[in-house]
Structure formats: C-alpha cells, structure tokens
Backbone as JSON, one array per atom type, in Angstrom:
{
  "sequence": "XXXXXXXXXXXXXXXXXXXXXXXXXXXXXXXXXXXXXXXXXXXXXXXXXXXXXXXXXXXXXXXX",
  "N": [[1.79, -5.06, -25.65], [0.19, -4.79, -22.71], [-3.33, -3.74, -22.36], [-4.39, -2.39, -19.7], [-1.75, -1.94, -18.59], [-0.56, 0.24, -20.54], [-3.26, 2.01, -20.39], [-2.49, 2.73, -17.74], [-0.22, 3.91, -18.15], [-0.25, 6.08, -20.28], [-2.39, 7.49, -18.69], [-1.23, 8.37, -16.66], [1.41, 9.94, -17.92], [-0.53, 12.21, -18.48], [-1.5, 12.87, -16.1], [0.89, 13.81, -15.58], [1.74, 15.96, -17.11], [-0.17, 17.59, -17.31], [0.36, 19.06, -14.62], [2.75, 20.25, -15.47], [1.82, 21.87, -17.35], [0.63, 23.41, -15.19], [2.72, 24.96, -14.15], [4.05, 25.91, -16.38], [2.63, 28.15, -17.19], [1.24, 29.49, -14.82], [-0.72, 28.92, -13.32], [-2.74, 29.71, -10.65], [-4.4, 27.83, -7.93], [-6.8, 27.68, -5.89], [-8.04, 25.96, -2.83], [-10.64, 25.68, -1.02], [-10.69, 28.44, -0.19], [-8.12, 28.33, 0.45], [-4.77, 29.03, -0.84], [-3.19, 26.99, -3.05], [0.01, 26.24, -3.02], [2.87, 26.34, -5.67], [4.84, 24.88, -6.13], [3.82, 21.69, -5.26], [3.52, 20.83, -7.54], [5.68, 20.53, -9.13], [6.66, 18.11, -7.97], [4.62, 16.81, -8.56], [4.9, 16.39, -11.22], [6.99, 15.05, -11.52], [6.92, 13.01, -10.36], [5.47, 11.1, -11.97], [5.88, 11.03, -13.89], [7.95, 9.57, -13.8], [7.03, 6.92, -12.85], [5.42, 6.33, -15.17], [6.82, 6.27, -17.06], [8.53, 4.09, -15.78], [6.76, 1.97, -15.6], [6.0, 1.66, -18.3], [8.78, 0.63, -19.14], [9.04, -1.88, -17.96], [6.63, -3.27, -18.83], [7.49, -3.65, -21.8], [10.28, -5.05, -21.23], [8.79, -7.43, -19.89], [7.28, -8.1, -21.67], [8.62, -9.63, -24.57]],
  "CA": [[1.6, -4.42, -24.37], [-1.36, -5.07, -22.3], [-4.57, -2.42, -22.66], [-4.05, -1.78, -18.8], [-0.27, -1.3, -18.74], [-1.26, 0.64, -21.44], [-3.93, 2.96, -20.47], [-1.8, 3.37, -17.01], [1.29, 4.67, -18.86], [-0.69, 6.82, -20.56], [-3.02, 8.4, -17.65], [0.12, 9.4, -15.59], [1.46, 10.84, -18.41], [-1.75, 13.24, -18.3], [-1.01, 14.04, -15.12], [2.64, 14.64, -15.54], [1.53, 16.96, -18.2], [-1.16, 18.92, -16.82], [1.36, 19.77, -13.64], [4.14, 20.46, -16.29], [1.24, 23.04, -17.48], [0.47, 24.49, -14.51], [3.88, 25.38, -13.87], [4.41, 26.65, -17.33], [1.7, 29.2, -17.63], [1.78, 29.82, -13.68], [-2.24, 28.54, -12.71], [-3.54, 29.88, -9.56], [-5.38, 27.31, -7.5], [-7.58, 27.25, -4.41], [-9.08, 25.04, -2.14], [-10.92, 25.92, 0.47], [-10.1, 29.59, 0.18], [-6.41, 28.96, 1.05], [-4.04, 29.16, -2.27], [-2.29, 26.16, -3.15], [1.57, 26.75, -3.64], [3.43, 25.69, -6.89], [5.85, 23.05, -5.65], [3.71, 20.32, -5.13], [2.91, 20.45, -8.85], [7.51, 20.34, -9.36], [6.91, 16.7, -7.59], [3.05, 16.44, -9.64], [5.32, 16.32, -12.35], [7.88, 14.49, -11.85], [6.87, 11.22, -9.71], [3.83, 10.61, -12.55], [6.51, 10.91, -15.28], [9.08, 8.58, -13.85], [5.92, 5.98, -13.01], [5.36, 6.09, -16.48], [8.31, 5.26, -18.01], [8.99, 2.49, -15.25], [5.67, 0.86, -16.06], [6.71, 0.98, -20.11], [10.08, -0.06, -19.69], [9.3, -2.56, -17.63], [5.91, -4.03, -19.74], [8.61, -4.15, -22.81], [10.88, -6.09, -20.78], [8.38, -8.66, -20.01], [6.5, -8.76, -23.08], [9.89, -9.24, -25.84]],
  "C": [[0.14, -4.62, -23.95], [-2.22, -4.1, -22.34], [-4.15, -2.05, -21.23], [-3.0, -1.34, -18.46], [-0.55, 0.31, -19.8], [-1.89, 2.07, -21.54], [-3.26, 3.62, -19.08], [-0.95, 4.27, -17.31], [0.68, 5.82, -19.08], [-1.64, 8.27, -19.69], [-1.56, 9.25, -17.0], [0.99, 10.14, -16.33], [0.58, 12.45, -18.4], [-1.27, 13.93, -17.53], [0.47, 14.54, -14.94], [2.57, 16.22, -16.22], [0.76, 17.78, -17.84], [-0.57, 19.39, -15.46], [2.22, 20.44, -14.57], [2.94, 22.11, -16.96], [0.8, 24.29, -16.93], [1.27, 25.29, -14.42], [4.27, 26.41, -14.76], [3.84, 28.23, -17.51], [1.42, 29.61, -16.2], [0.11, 29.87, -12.93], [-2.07, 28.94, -11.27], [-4.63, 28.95, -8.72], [-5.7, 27.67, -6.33], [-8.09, 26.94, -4.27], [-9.45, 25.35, -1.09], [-10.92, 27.29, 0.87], [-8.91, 30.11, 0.8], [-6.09, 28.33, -0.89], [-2.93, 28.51, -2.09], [-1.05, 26.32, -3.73], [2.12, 25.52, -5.18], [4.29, 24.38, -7.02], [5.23, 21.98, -5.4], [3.54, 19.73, -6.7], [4.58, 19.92, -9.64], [6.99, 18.57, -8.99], [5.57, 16.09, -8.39], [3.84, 15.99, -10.98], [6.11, 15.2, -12.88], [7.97, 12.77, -11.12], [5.65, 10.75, -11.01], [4.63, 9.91, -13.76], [7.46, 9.7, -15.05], [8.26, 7.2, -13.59], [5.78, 5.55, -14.04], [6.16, 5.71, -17.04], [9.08, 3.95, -17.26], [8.17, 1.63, -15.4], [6.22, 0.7, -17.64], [7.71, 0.39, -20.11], [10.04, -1.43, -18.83], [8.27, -3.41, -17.96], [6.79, -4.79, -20.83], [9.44, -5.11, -22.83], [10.65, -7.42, -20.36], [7.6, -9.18, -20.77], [7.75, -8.68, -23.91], [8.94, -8.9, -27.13]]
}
C-alpha cells in the first residue's frame, strides 16, 4: 500500500472517530457563540468512515 493511501485511510478514520466520540459522550460545541447541533457529527461520522474503507479496498484492489 502506498504511504499516502495509507496515511489518508488512516486520517479519516480519526475523524470518523473523534465524531463517533462526540456523539458518544454528548460534547457541547460552539462557534461563534451559537451551539453547534449534534447531527452534523451522525454524517462527521459516517461519510469519513465509508471514504476510508473505499480508499483501502480499493488500494488492495490495485496493488494484488
């Protein structure tokens, strides 16, 4: 697998995971002095994670 395939997979994991945390433990953010709602972190989660596993499965497939 290439180091950039690689270290991509891996970053967007991160962020799959640190949404998947917020969610869990129920983080409070704000920006700006308005309070960012929880659902964007549901899609934080879940477009980072499926990125990730379409970049690996599809490095695998062109490296045999």
């Amino acid at each position: 697998m290439k180091p950039a395939t690689t270290i991509t997979a891996i970053l967007l994991m991160l962020i799959s995971a640190g949404h998947l945390l917020r969610l869990i433990f129920q983080v409070e953010i704000t920006a700006n002095g308005i309070p960012v709602p929880m659902w964007p972190s549901i899609t934080g989660c879940i477009i980072p994670f499926v990125l990730a596993i379409l970049v690996w499965r599809e490095n695998k497939r062109l490296n045999p």
